[in-house]
C-alpha positions in Angstrom: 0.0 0.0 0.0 2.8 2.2 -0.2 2.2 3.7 -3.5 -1.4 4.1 -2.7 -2.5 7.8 -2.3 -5.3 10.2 -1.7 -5.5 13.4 -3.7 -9.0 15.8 -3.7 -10.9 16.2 -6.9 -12.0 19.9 -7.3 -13.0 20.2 -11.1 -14.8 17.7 -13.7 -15.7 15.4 -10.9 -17.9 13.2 -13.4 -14.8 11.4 -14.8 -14.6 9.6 -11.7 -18.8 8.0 -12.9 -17.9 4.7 -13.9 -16.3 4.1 -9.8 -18.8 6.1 -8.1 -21.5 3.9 -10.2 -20.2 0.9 -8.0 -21.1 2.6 -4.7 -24.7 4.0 -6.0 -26.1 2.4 -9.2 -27.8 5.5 -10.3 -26.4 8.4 -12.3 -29.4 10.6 -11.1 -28.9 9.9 -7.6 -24.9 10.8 -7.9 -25.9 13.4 -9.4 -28.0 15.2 -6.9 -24.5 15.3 -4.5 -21.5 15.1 -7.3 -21.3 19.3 -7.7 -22.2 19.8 -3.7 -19.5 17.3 -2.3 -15.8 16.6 -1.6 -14.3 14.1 -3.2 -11.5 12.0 -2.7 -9.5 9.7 -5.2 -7.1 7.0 -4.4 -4.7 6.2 -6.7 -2.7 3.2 -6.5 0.3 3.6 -9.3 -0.9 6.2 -11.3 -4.6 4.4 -11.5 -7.8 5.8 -9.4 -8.8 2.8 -8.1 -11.4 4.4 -5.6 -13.5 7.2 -5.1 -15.1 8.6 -1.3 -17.9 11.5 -1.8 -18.4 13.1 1.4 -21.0 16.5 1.8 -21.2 18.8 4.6 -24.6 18.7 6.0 -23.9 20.9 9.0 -21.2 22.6 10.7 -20.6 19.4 12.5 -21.8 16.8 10.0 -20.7 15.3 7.2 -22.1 12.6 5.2 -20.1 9.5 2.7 -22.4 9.6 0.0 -20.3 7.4 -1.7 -17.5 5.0 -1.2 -16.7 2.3 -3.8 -12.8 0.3 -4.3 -12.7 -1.3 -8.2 -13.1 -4.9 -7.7 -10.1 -5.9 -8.2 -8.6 -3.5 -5.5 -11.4 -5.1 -2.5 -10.4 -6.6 0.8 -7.2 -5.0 0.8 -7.5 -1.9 3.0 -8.1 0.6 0.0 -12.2 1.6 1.2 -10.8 1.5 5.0 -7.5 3.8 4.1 -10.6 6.2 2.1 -12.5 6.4 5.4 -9.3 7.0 8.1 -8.6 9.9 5.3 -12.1 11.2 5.7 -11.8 10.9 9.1 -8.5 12.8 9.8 -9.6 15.8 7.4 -13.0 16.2 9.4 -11.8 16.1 12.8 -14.6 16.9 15.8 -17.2 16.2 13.3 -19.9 13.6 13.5 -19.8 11.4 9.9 -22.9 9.6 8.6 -22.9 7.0 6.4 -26.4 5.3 4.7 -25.7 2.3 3.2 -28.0 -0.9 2.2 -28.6 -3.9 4.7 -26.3 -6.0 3.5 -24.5 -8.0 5.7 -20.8 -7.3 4.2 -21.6 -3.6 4.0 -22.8 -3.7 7.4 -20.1 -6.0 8.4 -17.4 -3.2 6.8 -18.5 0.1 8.7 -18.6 -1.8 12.1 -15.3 -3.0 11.7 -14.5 0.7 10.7 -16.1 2.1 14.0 -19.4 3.1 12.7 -22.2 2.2 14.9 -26.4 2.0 13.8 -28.1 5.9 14.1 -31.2 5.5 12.3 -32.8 4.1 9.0 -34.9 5.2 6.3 -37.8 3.2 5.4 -38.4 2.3 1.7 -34.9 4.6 1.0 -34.7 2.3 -2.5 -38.0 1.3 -3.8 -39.0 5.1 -3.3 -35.7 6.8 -5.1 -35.1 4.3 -7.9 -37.2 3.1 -10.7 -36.1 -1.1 -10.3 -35.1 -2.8 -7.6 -31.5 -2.7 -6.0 -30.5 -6.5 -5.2 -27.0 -7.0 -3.2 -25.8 -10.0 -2.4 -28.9 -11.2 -3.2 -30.9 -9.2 -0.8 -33.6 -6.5 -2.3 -32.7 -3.3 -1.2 -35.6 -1.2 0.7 -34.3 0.5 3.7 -31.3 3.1 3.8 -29.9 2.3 7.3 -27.5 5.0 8.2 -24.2 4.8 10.4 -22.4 7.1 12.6 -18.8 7.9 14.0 -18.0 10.5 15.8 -14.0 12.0 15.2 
C-alpha cells in the first residue's frame, strides 16, 4: 500500500462516474450530491482505483455519500484507508454513512467504528425506478451509520 494515495478532486468530478456507479447504481442519484460534495480519489500507481464523496450537511456533520474500491482492488484496505482519510480531514465532526442492509456492508463500517443511528424506510423502492438487489438481498431500507471524530 505504499504507492497508494489520496489526492481531492475539485474540477470535472464526473470522470470519476464509472467508480462512483459501484457505490450507488444511479447516475441521477450521484448526481443530486456530485457538484455539492468533496471528493476523494485513491490512486494506487498512477490508476484511481477508488473514489469517497463526502457533503457537509452541517457545521458538524458530514455525510459519505459514496465510497466504492474497483473490484479488483477489495479486501485489501483501500475503502478502509478512504474512510481513516475522511476521518482525519474532518476532525470533531460527527460522519454519517447510509448504506443498504447487506450484511458485508454492514459488516465493513462496524469493523470501521461506525455504529447503527437511524434508518430510512423504503430509501430504495421510493428513489429508484427497479429494484437494488445485493448480495442477493432487495434493497428497501437506507440504514445509516455514525462515528464521531
Amino acid at each position: 500500500m505504499a504507492d497508494f494515495v489520496i489526492s481531492l478532486v475539485d474540477d470535472n468530478k464526473e470522470i470519476y462516474m464509472p467508480l462512483l456507479l459501484i457505490g450507488d447504481e444511479s447516475e441521477k442519484m450521484i448526481n443530486r450530491y456530485l457538484d455539492r460534495c468533496t471528493l476523494y480519489v485513491g490512486i494506487l500507481n498512477r490508476i484511481v482505483i477508488a473514489v469517497c464523496a463526502v457533503t457537509e450537511e452541517s457545521h458538524d456533520i458530514i455525510e459519505v455519500k459514496n465510497l466504492a474500491v474497483a473490484p479488483d482492488f477489495r479486501r485489501k484496505g483501500y475503502g478502509r484507508k478512504m474512510l481513516e482519510y475522511v476521518e482525519q480531514a474532518c476532525v470533531e465532526k460527527t460522519i454519517y454513512i447510509g448504506t443498504g442492509e447487506t450484511p458485508s456492508n454492514l459488516a465493513f463500517y462496524n469493523a470501521c467504528g461506525f455504529k447503527y443511528s437511524h434508518r430510512i424506510s423504503n430509501f430504495f423502492s421510493d428513489n429508484y425506478p427497479y429494484p437494488i438487489i445485493e448480495e442477493g438481498i432487495e434493497l428497501c431500507d437506507m440504514v445509516y451509520l455514525k462515528k464521531k471524530t
